[in-house]
PDB file with one MODEL, atoms N, CA, C and O in Angstrom:
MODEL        1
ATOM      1  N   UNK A   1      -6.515   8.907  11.714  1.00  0.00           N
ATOM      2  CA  UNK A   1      -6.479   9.116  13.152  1.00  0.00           C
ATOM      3  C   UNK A   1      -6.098  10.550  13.503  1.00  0.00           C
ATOM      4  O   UNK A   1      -5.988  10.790  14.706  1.00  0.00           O
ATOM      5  N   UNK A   2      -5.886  11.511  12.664  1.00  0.00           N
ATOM      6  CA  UNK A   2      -5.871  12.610  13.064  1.00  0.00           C
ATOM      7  C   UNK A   2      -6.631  13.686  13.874  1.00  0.00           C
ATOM      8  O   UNK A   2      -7.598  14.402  13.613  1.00  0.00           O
ATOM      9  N   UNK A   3      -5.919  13.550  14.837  1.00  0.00           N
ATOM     10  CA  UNK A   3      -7.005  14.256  15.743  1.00  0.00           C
ATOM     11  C   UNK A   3      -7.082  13.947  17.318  1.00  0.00           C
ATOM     12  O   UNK A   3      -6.966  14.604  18.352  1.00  0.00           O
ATOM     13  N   UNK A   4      -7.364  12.480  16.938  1.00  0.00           N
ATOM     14  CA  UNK A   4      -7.438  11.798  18.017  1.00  0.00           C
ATOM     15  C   UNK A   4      -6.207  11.185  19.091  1.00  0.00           C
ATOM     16  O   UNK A   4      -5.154  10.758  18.617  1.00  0.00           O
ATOM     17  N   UNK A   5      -6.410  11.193  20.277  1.00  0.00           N
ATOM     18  CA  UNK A   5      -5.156  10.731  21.172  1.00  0.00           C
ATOM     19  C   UNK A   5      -4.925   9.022  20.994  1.00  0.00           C
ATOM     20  O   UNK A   5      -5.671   8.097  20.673  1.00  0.00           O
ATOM     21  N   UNK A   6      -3.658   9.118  21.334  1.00  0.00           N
ATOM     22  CA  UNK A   6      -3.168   7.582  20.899  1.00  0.00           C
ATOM     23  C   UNK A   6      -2.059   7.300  22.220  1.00  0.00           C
ATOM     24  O   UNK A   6      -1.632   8.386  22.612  1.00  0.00           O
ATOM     25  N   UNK A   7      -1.750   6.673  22.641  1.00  0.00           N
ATOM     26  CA  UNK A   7      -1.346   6.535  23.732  1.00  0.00           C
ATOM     27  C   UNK A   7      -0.389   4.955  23.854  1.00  0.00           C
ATOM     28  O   UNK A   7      -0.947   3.876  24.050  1.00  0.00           O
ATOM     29  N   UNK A   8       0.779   5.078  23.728  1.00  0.00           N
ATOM     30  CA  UNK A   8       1.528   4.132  23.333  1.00  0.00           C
ATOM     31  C   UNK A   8       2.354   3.790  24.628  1.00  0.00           C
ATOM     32  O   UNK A   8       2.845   4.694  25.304  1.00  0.00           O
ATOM     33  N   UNK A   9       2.524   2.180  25.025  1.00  0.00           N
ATOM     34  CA  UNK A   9       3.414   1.649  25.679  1.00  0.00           C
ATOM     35  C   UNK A   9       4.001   0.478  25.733  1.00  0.00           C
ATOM     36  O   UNK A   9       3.314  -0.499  25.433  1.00  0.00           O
ATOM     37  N   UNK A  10       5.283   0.296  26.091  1.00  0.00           N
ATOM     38  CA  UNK A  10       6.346  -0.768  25.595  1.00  0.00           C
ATOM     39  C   UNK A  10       7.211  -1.200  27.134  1.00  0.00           C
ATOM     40  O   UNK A  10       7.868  -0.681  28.037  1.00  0.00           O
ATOM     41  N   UNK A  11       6.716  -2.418  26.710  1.00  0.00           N
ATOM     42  CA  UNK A  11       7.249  -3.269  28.038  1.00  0.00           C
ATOM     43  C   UNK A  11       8.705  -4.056  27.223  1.00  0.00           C
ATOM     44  O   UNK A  11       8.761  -4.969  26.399  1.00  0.00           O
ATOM     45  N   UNK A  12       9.422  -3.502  27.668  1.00  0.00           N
ATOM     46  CA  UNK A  12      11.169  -3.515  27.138  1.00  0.00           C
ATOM     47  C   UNK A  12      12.046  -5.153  28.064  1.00  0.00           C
ATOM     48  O   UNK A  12      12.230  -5.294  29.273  1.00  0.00           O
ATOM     49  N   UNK A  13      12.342  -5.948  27.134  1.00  0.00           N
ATOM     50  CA  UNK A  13      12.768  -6.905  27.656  1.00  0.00           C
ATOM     51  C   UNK A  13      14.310  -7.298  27.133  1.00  0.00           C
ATOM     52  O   UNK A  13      14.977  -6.488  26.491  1.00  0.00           O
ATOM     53  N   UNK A  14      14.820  -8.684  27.494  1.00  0.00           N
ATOM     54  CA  UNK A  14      16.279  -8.532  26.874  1.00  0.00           C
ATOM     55  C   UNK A  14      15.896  -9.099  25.932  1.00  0.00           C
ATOM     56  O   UNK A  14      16.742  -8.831  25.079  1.00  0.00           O
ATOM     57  N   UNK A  15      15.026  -9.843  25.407  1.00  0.00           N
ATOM     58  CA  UNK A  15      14.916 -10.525  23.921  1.00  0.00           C
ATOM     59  C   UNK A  15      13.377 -10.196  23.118  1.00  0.00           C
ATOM     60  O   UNK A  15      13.099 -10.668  22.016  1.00  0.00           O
ATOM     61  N   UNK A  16      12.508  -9.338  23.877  1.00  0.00           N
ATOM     62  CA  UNK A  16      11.682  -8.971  23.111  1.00  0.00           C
ATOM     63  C   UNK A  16      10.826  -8.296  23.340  1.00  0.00           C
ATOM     64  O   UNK A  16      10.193  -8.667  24.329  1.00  0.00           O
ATOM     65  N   UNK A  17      10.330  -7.082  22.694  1.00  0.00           N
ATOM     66  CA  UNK A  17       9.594  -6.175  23.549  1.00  0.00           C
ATOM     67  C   UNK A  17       8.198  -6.124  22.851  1.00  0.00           C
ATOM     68  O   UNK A  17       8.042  -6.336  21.649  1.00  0.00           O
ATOM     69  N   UNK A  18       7.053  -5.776  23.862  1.00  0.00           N
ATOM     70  CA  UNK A  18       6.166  -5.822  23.732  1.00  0.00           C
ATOM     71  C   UNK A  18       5.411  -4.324  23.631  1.00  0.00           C
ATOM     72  O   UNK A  18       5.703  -3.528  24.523  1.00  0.00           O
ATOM     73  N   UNK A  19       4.513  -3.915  22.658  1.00  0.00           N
ATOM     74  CA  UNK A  19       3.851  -2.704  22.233  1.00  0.00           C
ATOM     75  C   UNK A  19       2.103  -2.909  22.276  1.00  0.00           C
ATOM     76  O   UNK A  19       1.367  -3.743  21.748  1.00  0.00           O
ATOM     77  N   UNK A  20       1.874  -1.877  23.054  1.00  0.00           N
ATOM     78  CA  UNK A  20       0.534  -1.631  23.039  1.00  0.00           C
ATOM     79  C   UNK A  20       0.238  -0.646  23.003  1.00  0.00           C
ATOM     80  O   UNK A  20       0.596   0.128  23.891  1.00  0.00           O
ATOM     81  N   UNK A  21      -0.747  -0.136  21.698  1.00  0.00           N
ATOM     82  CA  UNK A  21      -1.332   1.679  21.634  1.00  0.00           C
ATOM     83  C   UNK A  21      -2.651   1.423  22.505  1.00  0.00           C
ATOM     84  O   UNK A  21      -2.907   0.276  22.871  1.00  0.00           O
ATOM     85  N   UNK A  22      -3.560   2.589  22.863  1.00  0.00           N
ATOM     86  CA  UNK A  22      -4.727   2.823  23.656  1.00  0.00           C
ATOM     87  C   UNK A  22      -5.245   3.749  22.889  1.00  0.00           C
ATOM     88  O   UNK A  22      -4.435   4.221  22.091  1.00  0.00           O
ATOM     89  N   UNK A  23      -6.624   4.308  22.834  1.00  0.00           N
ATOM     90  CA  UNK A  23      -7.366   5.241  22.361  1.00  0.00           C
ATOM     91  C   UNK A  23      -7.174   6.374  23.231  1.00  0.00           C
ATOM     92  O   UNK A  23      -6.261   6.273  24.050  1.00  0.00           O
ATOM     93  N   UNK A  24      -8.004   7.659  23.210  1.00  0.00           N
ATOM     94  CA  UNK A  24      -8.179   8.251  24.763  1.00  0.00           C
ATOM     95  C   UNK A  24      -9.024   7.825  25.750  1.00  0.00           C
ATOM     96  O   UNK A  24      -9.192   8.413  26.818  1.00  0.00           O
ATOM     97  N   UNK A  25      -9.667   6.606  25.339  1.00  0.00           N
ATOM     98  CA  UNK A  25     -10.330   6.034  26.261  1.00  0.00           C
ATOM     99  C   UNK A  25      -9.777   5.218  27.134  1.00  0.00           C
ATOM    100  O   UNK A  25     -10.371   4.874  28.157  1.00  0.00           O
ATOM    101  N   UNK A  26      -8.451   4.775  26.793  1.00  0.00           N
ATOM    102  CA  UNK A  26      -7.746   3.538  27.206  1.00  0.00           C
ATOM    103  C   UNK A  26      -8.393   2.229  26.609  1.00  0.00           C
ATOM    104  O   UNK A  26      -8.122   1.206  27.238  1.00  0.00           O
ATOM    105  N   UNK A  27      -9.301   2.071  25.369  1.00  0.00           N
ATOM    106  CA  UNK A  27      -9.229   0.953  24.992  1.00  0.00           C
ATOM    107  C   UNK A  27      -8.235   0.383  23.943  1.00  0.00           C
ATOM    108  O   UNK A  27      -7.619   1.213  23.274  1.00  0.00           O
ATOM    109  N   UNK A  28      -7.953  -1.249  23.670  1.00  0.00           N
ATOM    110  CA  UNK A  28      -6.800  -1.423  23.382  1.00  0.00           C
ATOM    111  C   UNK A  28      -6.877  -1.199  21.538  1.00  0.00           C
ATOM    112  O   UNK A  28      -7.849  -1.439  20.822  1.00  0.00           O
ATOM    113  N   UNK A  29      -5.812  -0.785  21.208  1.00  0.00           N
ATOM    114  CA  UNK A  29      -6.266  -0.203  19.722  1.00  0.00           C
ATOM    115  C   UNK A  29      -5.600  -1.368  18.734  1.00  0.00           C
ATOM    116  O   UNK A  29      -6.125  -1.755  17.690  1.00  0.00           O
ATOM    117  N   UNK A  30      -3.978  -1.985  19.429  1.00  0.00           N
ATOM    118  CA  UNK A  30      -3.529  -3.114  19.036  1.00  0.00           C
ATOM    119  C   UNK A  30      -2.410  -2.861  20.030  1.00  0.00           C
ATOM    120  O   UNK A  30      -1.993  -1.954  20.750  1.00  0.00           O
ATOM    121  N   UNK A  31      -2.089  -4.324  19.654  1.00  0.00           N
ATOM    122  CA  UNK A  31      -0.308  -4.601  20.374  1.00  0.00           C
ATOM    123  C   UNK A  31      -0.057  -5.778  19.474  1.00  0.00           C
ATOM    124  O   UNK A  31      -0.795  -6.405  18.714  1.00  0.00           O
ATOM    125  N   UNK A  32       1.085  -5.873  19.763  1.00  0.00           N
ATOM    126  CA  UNK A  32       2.161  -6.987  19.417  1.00  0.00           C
ATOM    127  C   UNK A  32       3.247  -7.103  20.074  1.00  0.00           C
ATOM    128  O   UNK A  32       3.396  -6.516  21.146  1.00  0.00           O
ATOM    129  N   UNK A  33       4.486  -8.130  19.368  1.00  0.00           N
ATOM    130  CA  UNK A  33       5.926  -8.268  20.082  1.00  0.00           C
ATOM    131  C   UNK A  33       6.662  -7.991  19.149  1.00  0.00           C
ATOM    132  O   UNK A  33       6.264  -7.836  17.994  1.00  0.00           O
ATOM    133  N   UNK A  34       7.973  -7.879  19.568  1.00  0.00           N
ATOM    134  CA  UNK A  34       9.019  -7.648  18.441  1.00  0.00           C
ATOM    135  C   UNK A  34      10.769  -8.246  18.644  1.00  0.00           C
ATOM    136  O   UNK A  34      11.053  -7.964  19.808  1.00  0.00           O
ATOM    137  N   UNK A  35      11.339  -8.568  18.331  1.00  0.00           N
ATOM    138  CA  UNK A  35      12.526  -8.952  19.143  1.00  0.00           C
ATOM    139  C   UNK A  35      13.265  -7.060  19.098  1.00  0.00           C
ATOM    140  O   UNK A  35      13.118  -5.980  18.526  1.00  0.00           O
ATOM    141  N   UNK A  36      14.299  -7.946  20.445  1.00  0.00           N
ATOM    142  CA  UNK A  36      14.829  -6.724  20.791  1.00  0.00           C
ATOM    143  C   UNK A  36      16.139  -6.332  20.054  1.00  0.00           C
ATOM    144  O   UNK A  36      17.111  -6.043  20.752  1.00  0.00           O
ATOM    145  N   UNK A  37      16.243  -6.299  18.737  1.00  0.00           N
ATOM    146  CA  UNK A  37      17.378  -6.336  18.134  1.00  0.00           C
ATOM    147  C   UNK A  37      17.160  -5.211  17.232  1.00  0.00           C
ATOM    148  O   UNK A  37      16.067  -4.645  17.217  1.00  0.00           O
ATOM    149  N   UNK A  38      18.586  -4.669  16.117  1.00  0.00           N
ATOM    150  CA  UNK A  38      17.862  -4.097  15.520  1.00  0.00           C
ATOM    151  C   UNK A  38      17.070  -4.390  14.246  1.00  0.00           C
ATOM    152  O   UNK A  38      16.533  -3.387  13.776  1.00  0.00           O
ATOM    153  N   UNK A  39      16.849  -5.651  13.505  1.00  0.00           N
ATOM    154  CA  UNK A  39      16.132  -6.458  12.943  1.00  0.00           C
ATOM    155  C   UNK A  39      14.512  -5.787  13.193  1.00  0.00           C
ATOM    156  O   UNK A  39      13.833  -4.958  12.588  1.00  0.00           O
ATOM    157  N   UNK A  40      14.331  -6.572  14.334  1.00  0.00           N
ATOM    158  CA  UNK A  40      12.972  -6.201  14.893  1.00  0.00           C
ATOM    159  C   UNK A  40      12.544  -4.962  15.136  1.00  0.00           C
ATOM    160  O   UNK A  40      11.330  -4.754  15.136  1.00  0.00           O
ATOM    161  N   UNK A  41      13.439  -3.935  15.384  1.00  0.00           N
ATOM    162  CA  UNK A  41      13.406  -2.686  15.561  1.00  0.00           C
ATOM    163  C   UNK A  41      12.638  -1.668  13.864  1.00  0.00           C
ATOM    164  O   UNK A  41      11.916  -0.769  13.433  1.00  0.00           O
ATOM    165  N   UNK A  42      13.407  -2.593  13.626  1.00  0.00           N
ATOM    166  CA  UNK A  42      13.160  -2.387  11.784  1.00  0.00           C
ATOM    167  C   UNK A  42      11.526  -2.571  11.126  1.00  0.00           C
ATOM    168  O   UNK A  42      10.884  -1.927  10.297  1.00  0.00           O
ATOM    169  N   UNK A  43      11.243  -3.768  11.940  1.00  0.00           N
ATOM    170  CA  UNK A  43      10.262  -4.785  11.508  1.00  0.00           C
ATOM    171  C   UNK A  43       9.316  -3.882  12.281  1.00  0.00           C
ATOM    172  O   UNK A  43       8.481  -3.410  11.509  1.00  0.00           O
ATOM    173  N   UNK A  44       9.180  -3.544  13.323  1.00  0.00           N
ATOM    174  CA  UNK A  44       7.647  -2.841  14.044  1.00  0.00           C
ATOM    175  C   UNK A  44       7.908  -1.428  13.512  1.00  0.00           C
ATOM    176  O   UNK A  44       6.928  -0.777  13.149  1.00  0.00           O
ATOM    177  N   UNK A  45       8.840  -1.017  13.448  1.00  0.00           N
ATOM    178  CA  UNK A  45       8.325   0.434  12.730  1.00  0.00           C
ATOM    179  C   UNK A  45       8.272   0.249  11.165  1.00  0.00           C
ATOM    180  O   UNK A  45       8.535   1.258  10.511  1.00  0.00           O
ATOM    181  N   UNK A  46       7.976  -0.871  10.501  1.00  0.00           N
ATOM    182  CA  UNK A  46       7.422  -1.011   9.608  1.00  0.00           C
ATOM    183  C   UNK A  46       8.695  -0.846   8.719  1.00  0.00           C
ATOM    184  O   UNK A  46       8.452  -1.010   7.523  1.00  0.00           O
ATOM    185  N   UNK A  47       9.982  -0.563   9.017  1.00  0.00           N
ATOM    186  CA  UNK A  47      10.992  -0.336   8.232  1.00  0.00           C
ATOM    187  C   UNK A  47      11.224  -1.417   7.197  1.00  0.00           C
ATOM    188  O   UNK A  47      10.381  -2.306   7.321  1.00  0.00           O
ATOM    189  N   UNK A  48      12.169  -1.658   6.126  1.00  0.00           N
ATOM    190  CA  UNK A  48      12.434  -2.880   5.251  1.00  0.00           C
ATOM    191  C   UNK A  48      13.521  -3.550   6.193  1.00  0.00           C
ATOM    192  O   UNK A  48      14.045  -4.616   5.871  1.00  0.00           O
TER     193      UNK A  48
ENDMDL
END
C-alpha cells in the first residue's frame, strides 16, 4: 500500500470500539470491533 491514501476511523465506545480504514476514494477497505480495554487494544494492533 505504499503510496496510496488510507484513511482511518474509530467510533470509541465504553466497551468497544469500532475501526474502519477507506481508500482515497472512500471505499471501505475493512473494519472491525475490538473491546475497549487494553487486551483488545493489543489484539487490533496486532500486538501478542
Amino acid at each position: 500500500m505504499e503510496g496510496e491514501t488510507v484513511i482511518a476511523g474509530v467510533d470509541t465506545h465504553k466497551d468497544v470500539h469500532v475501526l474502519c480504514l477507506l481508500d482515497g476514494l472512500g471505499r471501505k477497505i475493512w473494519s472491525g470491533s475490538f473491546r475497549a480495554d487494553p487486551e483488545g487494544l493489543r489484539q487490533a494492533g496486532g500486538g501478542e
